[in-house]
ZALOKE-391141 format. One line per field, with one value per atom (N, C-alpha, C): residue number from 0; x, z, y. Coordinates in nm, 3 decimals. Layout:
<rs>
n: (NUM, ...)
X: (X, ...)
Z: (Z, ...)
Y: (Y, ...)
</rs>
This chain:
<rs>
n: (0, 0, 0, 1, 1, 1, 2, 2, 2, 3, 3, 3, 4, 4, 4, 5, 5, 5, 6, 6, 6, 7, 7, 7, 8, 8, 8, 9, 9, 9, 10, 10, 10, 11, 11, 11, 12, 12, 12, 13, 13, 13, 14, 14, 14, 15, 15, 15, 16, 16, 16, 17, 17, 17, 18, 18, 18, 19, 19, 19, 20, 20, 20, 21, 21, 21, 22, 22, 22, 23, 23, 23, 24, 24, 24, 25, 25, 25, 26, 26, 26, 27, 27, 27, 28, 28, 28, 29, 29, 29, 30, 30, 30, 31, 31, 31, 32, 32, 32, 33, 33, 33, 34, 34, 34, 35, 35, 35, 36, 36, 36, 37, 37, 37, 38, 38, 38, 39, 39, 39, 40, 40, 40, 41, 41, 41, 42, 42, 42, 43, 43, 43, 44, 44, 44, 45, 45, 45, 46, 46, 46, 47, 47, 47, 48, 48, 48, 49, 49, 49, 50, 50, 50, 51, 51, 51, 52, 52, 52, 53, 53, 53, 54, 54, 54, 55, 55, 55, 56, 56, 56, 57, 57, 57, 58, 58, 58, 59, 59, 59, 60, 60, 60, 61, 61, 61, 62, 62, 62, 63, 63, 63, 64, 64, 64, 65, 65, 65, 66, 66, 66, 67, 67, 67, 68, 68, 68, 69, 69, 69, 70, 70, 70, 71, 71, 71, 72, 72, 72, 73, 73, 73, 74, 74, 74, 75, 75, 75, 76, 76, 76, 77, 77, 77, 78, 78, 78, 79, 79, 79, 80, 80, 80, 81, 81, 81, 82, 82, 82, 83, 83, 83, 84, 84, 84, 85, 85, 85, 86, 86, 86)
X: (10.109, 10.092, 10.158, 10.227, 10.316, 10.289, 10.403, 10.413, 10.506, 10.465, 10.568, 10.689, 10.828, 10.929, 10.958, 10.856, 10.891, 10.844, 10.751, 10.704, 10.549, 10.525, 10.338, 10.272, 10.179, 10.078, 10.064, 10.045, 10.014, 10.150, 10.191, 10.322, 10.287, 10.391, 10.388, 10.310, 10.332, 10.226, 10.081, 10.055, 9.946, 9.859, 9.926, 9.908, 9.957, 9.962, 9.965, 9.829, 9.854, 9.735, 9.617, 9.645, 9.560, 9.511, 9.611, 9.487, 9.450, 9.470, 9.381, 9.227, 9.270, 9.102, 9.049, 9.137, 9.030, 8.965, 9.023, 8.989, 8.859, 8.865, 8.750, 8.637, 8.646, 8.550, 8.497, 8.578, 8.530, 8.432, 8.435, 8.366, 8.251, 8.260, 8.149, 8.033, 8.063, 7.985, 7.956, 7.983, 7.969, 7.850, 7.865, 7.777, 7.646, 7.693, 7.582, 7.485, 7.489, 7.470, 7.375, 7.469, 7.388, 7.461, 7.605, 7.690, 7.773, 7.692, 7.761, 7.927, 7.908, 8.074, 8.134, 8.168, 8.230, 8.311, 8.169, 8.216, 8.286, 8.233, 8.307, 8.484, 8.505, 8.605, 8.721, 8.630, 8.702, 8.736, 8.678, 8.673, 8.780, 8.818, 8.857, 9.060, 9.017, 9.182, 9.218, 9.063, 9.143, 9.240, 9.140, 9.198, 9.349, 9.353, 9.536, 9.599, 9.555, 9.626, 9.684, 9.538, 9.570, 9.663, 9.695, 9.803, 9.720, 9.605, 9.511, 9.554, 9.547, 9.581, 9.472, 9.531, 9.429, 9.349, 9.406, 9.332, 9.199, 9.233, 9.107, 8.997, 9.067, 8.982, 8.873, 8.934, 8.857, 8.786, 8.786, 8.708, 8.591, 8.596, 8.514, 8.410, 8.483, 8.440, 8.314, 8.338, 8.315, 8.370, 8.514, 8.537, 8.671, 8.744, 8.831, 8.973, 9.051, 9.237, 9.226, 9.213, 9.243, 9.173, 9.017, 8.972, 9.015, 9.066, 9.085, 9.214, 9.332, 9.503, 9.457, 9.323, 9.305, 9.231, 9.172, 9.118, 9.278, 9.353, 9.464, 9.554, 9.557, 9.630, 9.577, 9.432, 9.328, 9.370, 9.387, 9.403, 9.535, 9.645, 9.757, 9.826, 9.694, 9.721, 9.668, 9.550, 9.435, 9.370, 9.444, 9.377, 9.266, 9.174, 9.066, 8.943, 9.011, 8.908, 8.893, 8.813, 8.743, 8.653, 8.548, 8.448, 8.388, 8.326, 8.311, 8.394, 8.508, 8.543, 8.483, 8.485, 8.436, 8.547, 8.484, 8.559, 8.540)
Z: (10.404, 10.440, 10.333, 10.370, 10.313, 10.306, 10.315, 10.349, 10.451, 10.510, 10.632, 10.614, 10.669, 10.642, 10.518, 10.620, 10.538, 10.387, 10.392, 10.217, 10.236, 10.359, 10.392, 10.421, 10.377, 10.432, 10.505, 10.636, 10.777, 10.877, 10.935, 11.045, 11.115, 11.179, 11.303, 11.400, 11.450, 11.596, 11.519, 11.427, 11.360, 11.353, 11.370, 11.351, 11.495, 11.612, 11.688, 11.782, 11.853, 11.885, 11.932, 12.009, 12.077, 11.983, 11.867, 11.772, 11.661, 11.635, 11.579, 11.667, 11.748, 11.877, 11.866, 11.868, 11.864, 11.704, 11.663, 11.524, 11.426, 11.543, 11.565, 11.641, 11.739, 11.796, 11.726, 11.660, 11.562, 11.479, 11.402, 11.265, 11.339, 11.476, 11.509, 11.579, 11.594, 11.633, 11.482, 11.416, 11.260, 11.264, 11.270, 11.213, 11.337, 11.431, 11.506, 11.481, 11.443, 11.413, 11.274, 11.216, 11.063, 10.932, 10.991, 10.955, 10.842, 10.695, 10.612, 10.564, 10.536, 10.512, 10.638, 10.746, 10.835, 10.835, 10.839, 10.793, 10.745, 10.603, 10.500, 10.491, 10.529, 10.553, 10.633, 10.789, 10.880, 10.844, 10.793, 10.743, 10.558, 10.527, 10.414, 10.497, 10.638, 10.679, 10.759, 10.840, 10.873, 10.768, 10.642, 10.581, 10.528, 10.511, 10.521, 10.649, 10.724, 10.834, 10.836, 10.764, 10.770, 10.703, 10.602, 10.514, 10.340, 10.338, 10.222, 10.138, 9.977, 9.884, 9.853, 9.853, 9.830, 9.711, 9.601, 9.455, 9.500, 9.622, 9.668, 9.718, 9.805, 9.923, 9.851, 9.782, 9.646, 9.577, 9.519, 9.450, 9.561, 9.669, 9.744, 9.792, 9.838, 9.880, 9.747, 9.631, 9.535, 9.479, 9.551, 9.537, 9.442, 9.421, 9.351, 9.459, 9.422, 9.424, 9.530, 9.488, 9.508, 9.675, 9.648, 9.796, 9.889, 9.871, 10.007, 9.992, 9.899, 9.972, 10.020, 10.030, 10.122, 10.228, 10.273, 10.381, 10.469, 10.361, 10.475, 10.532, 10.444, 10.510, 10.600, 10.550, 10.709, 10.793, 10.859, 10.916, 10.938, 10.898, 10.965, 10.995, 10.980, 11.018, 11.152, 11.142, 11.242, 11.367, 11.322, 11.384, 11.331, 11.428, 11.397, 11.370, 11.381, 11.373, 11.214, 11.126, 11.026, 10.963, 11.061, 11.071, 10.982, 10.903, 10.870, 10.771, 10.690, 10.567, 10.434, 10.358, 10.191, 10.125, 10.032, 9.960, 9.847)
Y: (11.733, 11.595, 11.509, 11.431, 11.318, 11.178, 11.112, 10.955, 10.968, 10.858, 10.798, 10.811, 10.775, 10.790, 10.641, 10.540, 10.453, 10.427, 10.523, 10.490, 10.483, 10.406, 10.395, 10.518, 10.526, 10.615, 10.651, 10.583, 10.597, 10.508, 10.605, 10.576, 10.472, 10.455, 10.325, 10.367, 10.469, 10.555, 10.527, 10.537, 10.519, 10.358, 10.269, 10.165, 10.064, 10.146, 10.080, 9.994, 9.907, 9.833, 9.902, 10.033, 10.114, 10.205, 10.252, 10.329, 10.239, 10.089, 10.004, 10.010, 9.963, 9.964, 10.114, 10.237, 10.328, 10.359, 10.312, 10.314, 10.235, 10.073, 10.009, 10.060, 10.115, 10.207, 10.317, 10.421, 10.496, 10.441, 10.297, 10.266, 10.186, 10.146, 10.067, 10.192, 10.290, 10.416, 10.467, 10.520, 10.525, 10.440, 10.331, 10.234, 10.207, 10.276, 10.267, 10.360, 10.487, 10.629, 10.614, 10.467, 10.484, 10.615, 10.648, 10.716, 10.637, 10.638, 10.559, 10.582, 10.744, 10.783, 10.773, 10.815, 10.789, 10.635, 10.517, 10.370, 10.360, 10.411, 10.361, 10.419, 10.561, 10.594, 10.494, 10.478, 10.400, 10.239, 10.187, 10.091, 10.046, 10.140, 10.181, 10.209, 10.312, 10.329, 10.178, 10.111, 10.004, 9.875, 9.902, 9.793, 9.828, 9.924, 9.953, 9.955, 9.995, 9.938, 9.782, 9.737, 9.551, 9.521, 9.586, 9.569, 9.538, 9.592, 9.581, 9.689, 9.662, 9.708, 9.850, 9.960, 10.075, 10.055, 10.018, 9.973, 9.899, 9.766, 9.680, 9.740, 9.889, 9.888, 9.989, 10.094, 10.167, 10.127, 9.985, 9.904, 9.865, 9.840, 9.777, 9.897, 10.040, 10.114, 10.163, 10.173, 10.240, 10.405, 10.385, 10.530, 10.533, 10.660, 10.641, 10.614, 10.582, 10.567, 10.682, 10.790, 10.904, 10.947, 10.934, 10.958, 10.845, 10.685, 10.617, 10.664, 10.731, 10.810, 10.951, 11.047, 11.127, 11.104, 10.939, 10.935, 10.868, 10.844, 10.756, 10.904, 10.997, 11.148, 11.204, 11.198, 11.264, 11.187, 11.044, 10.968, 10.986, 10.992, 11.033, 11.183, 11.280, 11.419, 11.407, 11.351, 11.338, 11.264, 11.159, 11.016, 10.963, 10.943, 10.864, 10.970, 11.087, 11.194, 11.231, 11.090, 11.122, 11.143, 11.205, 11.247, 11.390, 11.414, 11.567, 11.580, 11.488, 11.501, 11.424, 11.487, 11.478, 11.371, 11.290, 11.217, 11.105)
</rs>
């Protein structure tokens, strides 16, 4: 697992309108569930999607650098299927 061609994390297929929405669906089930990592994961790949700084979203999350650039790889190996990973 890499970077995009362009340099981002997560590809264009990745960031299109329909896997933004499923992606919102993912974190609002998360959060329905009471599924804090899941959230926090999903919520952590949307904000790069938004175009949010990983340094920010790490700081916000409480995690390191390191686990929100392996939730953005799960997320572009995977999709929205970030469920059941450690980080």
């Amino acid at each position: 697992m890499g970077r995009a061609r362009t340099g981002e994390a997560i590809s264009a297929d990745r960031r299109t309108p329909t896997a933004r929405r499923k992606l919102v669906r993912f974190i609002e089930a998360a959060e329905k569930r009471g599924d804090l990592d899941c959230w926090r994961r999903g919520r952590a790949v949307l904000g790069y999607v938004d175009k949010r700084r990983v340094m920010d979203l790490a700081e916000e999350a409480g995690v390191t650098r390191g686990s929100v650039n392996r939730w953005l790889q799960w997320y572009e190996a995977l999709g929205r299927e970030l469920d059941g990973q450690v980080g």
